[in-house]
Z-matrix of the N, CA and C atoms (Angstrom, degrees):
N
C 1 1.452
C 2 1.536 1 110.61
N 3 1.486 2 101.53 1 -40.21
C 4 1.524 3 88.67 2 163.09
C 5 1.494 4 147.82 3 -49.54
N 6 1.550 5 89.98 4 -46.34
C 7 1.741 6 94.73 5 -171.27
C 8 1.628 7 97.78 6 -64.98
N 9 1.454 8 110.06 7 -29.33
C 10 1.285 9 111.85 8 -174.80
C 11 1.413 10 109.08 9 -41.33
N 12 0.802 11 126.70 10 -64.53
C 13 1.505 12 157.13 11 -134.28
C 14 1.975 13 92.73 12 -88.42
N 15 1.515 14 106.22 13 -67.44
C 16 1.525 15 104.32 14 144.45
C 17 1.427 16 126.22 15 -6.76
N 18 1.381 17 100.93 16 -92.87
C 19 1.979 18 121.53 17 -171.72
C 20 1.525 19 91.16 18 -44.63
N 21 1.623 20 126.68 19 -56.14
C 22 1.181 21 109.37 20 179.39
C 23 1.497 22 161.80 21 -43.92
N 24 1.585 23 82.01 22 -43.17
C 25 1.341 24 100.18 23 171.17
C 26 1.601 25 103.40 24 -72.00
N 27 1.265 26 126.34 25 -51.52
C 28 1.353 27 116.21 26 177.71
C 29 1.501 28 144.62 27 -87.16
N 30 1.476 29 110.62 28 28.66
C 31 0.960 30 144.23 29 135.75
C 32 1.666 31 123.78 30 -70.05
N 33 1.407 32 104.12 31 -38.53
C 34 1.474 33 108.16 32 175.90
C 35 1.130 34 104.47 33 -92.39
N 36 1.478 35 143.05 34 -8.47
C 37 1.359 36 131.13 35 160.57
C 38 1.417 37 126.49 36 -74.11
N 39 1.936 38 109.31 37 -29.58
C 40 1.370 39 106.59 38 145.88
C 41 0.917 40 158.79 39 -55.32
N 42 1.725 41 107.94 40 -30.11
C 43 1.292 42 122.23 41 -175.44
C 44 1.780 43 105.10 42 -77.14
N 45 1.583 44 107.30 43 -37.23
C 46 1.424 45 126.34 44 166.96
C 47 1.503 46 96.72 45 -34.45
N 48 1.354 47 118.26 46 -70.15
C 49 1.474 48 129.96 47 -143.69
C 50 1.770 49 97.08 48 -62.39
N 51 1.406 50 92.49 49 -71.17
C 52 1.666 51 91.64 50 172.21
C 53 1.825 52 128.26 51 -53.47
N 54 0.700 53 98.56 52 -20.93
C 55 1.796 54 98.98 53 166.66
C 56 1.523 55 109.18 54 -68.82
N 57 1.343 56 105.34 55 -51.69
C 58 1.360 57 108.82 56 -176.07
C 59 1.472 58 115.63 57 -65.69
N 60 1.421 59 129.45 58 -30.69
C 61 1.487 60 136.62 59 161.01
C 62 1.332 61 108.73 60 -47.03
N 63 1.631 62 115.53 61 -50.78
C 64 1.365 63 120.10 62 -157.11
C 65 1.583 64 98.18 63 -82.85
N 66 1.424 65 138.56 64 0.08
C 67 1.413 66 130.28 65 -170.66
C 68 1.601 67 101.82 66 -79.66
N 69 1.295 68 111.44 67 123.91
C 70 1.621 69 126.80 68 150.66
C 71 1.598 70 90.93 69 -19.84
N 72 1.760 71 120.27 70 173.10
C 73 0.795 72 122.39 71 155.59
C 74 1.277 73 111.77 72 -133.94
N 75 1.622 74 125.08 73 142.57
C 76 1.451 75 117.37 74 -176.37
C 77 1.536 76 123.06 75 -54.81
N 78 1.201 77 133.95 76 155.15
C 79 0.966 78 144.19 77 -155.55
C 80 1.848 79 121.18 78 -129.40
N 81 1.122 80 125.65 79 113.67
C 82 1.522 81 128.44 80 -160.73
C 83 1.331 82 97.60 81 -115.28
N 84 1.785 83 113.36 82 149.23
C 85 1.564 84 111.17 83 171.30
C 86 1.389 85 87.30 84 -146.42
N 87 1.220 86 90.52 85 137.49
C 88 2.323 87 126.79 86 173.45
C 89 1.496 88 79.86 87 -94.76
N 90 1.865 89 113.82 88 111.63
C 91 1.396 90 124.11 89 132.88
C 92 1.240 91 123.65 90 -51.85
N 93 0.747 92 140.58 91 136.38
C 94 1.926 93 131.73 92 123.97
C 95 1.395 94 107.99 93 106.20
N 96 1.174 95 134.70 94 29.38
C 97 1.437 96 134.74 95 -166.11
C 98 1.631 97 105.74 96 -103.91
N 99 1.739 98 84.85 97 121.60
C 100 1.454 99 87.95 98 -165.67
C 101 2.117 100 109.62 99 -91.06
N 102 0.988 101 65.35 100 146.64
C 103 1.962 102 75.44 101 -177.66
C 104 1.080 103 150.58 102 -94.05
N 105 1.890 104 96.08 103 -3.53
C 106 1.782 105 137.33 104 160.07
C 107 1.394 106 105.24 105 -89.50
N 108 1.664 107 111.02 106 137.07
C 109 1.599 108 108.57 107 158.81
C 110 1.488 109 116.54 108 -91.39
N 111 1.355 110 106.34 109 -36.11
C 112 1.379 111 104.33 110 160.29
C 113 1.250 112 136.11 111 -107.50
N 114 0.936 113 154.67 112 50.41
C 115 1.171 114 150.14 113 -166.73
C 116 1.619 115 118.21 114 -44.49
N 117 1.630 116 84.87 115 135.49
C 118 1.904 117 109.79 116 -166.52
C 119 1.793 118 88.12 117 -72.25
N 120 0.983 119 146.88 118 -63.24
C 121 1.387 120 142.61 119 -175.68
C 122 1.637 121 117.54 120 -125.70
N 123 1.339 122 110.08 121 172.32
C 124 1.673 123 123.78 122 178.36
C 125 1.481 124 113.99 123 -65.79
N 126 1.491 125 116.98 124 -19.72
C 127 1.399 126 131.43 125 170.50
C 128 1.490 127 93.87 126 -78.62
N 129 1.194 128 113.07 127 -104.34
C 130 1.851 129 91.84 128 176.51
C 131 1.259 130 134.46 129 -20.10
N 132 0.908 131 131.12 130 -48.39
C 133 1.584 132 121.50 131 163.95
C 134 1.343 133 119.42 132 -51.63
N 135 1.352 134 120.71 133 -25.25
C 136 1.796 135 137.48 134 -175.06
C 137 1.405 136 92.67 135 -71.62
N 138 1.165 137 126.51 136 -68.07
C 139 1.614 138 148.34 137 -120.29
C 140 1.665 139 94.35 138 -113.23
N 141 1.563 140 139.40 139 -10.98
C 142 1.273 141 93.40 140 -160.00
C 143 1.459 142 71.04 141 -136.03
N 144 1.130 143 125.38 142 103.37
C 145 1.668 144 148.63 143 175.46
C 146 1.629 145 106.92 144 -152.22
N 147 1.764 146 109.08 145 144.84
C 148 1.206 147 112.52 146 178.89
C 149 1.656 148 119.88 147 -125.03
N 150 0.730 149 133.21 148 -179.30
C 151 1.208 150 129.69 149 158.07
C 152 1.641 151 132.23 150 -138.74
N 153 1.669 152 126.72 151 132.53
C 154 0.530 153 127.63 152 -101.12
C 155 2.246 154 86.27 153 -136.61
N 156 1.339 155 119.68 154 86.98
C 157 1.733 156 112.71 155 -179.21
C 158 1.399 157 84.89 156 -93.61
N 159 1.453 158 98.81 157 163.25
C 160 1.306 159 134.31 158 164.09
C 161 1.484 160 120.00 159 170.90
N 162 1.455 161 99.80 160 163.48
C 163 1.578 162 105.13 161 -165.37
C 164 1.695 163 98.03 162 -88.83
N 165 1.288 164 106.95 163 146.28
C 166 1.776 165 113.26 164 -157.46
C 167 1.968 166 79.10 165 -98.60
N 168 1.426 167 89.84 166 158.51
C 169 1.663 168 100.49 167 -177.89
C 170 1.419 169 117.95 168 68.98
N 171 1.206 170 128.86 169 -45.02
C 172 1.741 171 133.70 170 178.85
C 173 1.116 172 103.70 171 -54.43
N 174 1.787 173 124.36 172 150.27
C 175 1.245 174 142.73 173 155.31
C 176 1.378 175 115.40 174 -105.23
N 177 0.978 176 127.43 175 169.29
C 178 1.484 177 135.17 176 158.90
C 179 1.454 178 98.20 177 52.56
N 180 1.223 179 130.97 178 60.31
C 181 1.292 180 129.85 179 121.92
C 182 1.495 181 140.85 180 -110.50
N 183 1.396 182 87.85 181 170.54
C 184 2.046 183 98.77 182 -175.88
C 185 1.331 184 100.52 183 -57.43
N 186 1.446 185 97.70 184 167.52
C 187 1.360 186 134.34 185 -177.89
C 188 1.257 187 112.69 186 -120.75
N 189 1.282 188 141.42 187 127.54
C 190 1.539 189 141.49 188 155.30
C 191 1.556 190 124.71 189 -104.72
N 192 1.077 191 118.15 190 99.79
C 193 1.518 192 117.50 191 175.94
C 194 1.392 193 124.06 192 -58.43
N 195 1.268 194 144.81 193 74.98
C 196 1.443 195 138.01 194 -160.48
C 197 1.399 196 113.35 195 -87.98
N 198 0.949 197 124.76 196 140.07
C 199 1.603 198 124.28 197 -176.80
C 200 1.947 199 103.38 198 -158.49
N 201 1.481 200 86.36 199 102.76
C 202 1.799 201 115.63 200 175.60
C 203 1.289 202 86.85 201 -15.96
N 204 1.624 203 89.75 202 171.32
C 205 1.601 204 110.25 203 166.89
C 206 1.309 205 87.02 204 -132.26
N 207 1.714 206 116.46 205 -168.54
C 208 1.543 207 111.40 206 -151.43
C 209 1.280 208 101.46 207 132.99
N 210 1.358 209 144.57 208 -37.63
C 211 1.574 210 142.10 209 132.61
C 212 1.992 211 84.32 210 126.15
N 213 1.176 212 112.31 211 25.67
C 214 1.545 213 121.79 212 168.52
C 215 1.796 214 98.67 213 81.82
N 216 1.017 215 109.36 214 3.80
C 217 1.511 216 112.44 215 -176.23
C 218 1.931 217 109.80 216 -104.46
N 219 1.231 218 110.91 217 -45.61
C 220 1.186 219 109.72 218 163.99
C 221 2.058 220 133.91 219 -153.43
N 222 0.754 221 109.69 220 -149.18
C 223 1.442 222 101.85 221 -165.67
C 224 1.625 223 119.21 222 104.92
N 225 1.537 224 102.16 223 169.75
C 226 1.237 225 111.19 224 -177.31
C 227 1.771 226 106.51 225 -152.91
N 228 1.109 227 92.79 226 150.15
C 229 2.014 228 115.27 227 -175.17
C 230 1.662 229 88.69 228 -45.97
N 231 1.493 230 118.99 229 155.00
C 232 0.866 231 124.84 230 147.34
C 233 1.555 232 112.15 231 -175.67
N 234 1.248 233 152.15 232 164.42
C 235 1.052 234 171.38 233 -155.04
C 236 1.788 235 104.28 234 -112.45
N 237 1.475 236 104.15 235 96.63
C 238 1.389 237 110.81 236 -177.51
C 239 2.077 238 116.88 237 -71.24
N 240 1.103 239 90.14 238 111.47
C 241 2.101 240 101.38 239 177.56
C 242 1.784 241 103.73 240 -15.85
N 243 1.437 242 98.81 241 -48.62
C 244 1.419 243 97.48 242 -167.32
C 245 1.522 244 123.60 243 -87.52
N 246 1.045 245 98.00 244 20.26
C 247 1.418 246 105.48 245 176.69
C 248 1.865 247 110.92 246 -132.46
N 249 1.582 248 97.75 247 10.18
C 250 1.273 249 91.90 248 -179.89
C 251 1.668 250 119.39 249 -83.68
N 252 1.083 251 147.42 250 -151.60
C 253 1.794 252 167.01 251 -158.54
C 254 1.715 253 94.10 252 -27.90
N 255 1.892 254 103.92 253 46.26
C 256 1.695 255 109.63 254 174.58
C 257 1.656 256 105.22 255 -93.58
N 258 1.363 257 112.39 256 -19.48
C 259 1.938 258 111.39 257 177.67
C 260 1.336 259 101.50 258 107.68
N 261 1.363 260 116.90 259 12.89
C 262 1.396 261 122.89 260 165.63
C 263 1.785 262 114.19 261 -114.87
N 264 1.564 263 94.34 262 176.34
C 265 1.374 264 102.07 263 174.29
C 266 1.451 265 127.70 264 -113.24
N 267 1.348 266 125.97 265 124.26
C 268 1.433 267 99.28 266 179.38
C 269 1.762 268 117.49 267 -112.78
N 270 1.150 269 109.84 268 173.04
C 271 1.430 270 122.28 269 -169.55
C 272 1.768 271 106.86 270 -116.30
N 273 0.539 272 121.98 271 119.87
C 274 1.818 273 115.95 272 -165.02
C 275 2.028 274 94.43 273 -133.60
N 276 1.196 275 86.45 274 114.35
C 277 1.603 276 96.22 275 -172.15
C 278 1.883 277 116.53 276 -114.17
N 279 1.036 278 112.57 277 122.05
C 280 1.737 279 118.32 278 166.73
C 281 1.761 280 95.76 279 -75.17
N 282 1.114 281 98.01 280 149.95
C 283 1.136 282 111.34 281 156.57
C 284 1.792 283 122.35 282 -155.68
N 285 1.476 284 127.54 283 169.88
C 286 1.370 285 116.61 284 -169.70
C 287 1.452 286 126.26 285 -69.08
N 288 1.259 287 116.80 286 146.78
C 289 1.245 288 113.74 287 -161.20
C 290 2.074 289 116.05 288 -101.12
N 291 1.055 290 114.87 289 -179.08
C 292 1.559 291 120.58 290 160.97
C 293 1.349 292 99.60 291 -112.08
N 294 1.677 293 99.94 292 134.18
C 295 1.600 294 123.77 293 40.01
C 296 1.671 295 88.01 294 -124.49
N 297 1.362 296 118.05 295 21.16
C 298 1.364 297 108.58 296 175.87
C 299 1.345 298 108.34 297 -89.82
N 300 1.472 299 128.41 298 -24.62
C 301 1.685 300 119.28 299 175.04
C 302 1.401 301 91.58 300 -134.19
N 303 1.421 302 107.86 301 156.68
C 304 1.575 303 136.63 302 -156.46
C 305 1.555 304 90.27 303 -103.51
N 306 1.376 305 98.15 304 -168.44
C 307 1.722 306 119.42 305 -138.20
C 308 1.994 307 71.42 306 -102.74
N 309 1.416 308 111.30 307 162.06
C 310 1.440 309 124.48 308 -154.50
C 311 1.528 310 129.22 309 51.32
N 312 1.205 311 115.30 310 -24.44
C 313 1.694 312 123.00 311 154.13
C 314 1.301 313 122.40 312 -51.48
N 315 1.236 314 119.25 313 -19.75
C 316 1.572 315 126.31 314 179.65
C 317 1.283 316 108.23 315 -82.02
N 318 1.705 317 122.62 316 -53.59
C 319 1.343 318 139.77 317 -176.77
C 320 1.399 319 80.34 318 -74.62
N 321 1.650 320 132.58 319 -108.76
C 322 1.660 321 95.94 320 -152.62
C 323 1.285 322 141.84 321 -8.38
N 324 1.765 323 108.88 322 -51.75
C 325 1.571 324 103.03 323 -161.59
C 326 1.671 325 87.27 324 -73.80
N 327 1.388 326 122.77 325 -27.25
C 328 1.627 327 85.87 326 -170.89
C 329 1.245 328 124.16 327 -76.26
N 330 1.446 329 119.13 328 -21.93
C 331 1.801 330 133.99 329 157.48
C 332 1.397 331 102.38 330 -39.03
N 333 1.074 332 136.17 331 -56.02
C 334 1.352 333 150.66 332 -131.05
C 335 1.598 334 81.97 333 -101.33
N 336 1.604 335 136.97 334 -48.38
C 337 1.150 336 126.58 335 168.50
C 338 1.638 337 136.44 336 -41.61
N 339 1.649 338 79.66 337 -54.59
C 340 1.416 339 98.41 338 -167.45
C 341 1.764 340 120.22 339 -73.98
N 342 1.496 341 112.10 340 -21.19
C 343 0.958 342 131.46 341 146.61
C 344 1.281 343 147.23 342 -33.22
């Protein structure tokens, strides 16, 4: 009756163990984090913030840098569905637009992102 009682319990500590491997892990996102210390204007300061998913508790995962499309004229940051509760993290970045910022303003802010 003992060992019985034994095998049991540690059987249920396995099954414990593996459930707990197999759990999704919750997932946290940093709005609004801006990625200039100084900013050249009030439009830059608006425009060049990212945001920031990832799975809370996990180590050693990827990173995805996402950056809208919008044809450099418009759009906005956002965190694409299909890349969400995958065990990675993503980075979802605004950056300045035309005809309010010129041609190399795009590549900075994304240097300035990725950074």
């Amino acid at each position: 009756m003992k060992k019985l009682f034994v095998n049991i319990i540690l059987i249920l500590f396995c099954v414990v163990a593996a459930l707990a491997q197999n759990q999704k892990p919750n997932y946290v996102v940093s709005e609004n984090i801006s990625y200039v210390k100084n900013a050249e204007s009030a439009y830059q300061k608006e425009r060049c913030k990212l945001d920031i998913y990832y799975p809370d508790g996990k180590k050693d995962f990827a990173t995805i840098v996402w950056f809208h499309g919008g044809g450099l004229e418009g759009g906005e940051k956002f965190i694409p569905p299909e890349l969400k509760e995958k065990g990675l993290a993503v980075v979802a970045v605004n950056y300045r637009l035309s005809p309010k910022a010129k041609n190399s303003a795009y590549i900075e802010d994304a240097a300035a992102a990725t950074a």
